[in-house]
C-alpha positions in Angstrom: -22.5 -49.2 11.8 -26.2 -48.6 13.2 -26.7 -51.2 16.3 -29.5 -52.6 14.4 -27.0 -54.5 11.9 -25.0 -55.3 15.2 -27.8 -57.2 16.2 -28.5 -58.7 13.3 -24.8 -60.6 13.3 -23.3 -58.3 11.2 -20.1 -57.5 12.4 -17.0 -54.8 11.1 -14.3 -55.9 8.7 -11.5 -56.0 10.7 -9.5 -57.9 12.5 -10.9 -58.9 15.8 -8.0 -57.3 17.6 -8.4 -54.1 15.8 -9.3 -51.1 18.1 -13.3 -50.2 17.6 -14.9 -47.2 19.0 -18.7 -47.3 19.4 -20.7 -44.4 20.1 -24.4 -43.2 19.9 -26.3 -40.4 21.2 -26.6 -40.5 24.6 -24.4 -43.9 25.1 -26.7 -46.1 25.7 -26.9 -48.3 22.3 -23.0 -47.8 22.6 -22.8 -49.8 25.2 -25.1 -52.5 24.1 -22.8 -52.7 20.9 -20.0 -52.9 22.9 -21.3 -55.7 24.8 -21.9 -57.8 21.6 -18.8 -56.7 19.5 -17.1 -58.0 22.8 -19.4 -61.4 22.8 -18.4 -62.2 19.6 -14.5 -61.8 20.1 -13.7 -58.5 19.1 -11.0 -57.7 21.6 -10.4 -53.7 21.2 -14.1 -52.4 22.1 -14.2 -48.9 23.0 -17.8 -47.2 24.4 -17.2 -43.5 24.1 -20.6 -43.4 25.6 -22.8 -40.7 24.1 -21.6 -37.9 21.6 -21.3 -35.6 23.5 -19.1 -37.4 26.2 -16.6 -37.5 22.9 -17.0 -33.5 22.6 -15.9 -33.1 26.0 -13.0 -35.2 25.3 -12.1 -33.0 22.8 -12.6 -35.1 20.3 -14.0 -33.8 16.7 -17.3 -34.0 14.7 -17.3 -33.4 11.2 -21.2 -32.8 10.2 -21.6 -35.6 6.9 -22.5 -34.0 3.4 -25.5 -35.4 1.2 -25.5 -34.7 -2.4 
């Protein structure tokens, strides 16, 4: 979900309690999303910072397809 539509009051279809993992390129908009998911009582907020903080994790990518 881009940050923009954060922003905007849009917010993910789960429960509020749900874990949510928020990431961007270099971490900064993650954070920002965080910040609001967390303002508007989601409960489970997770910034993995920027992508490639997640890589050194360990943690996949999967490039997307287009058609």
């Amino acid at each position: 979900m881009p940050l923009a539509d954060i922003q905007a009051g849009k917010t993910p279809n789960v429960t509020k309690n749900k874990i949510i993992y928020v990431y961007c390129h270099t971490g900064v908009r993650a954070g920002e999303a965080k910040t609001i998911l967390s303002q508007e009582g989601y409960s489970n907020v997770i910034s993995l910072g920027g992508i490639g903080n997640w890589i050194a994790l360990g943690g996949k990518v999967t490039p997307s397809q287009t058609n």
